[in-house]
C-alpha positions in Angstrom: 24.8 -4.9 -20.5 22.9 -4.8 -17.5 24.0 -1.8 -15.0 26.4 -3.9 -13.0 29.0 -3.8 -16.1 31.8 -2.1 -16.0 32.4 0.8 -18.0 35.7 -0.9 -19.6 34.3 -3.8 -20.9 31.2 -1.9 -23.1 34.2 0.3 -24.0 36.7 -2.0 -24.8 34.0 -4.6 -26.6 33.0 -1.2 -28.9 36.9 -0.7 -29.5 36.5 -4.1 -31.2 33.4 -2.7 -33.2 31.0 -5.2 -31.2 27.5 -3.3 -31.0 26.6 -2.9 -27.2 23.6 -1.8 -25.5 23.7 -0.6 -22.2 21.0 -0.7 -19.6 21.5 3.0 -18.7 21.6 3.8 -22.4 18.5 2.6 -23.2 16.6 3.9 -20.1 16.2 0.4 -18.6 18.7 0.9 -15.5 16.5 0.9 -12.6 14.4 -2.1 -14.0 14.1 -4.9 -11.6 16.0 -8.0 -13.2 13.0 -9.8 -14.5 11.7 -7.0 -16.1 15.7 -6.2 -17.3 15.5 -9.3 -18.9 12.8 -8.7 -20.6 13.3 -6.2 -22.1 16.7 -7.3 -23.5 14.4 -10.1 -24.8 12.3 -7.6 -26.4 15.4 -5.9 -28.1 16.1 -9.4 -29.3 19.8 -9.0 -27.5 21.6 -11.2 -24.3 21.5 -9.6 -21.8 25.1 -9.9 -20.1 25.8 -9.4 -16.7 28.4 -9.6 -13.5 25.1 -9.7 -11.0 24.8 -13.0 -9.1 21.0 -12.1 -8.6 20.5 -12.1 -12.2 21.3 -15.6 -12.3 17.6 -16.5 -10.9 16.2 -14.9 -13.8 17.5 -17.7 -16.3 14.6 -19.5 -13.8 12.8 -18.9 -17.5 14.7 -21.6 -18.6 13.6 -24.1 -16.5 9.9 -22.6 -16.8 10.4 -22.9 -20.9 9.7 -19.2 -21.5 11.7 -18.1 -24.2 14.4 -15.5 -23.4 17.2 -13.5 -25.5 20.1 -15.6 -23.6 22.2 -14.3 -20.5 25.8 -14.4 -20.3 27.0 -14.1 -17.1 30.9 -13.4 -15.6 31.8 -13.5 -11.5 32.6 -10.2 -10.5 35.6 -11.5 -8.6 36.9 -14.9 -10.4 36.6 -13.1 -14.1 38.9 -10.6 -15.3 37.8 -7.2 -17.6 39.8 -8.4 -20.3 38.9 -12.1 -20.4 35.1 -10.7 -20.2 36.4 -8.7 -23.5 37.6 -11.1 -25.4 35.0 -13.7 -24.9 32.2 -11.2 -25.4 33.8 -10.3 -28.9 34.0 -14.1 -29.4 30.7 -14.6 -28.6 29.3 -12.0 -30.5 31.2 -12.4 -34.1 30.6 -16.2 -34.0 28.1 -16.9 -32.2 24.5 -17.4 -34.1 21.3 -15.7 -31.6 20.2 -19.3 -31.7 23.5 -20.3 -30.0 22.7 -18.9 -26.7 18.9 -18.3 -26.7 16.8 -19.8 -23.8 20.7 -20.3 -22.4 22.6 -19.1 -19.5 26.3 -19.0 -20.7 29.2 -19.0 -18.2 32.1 -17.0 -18.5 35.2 -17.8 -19.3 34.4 -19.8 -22.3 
């Protein structure tokens, strides 16, 4: 979770036993968002976020360089609870090779 994320949805996706990394957990809050991304990559972990800037960052796609995967949900068009629920979809289903190298758009 990069440190745009709501508190309710890393609490609500841990009520659901889905294992959540924040950015502020791990020390990684004030990194800019390449760097962010980069080190969700080195955590092997997607790196979701609500941040529109962010977005430029899946430029690595285009560029080929290998990255974790971002998920990505507008603050404003994309409720806390549908975030929930297709985060725990996501992560119970979904293979890492599902969305790495992949921006995925929220809701599903």
């Amino acid at each position: 979770m990069n440190q745009h994320v709501a508190r309710s949805i890393t609490d609500g996706l841990r009520l659901r036993d889905v294992d959540v990394v924040t950015a502020h957990e791990d020390g990684s809050s004030q990194l800019d968002d390449d760097a962010l991304l980069a080190r969700a990559t080195e955590l092997r972990r997607a790196l979701f976020t609500r941040d529109d800037d962010l977005l430029a960052e899946a430029k690595r796609q285009k560029e080929g360089a290998p990255f974790e995967g971002v998920i990505y949900a507008h603050q404003l068009r994309v409720s806390i609870g549908a975030c929930i629920q297709d985060l725990e979809i996501i992560a119970k289903t979904a293979e890492p090779e599902d969305v790495k190298n992949q921006v995925v758009f929220l809701p599903l």
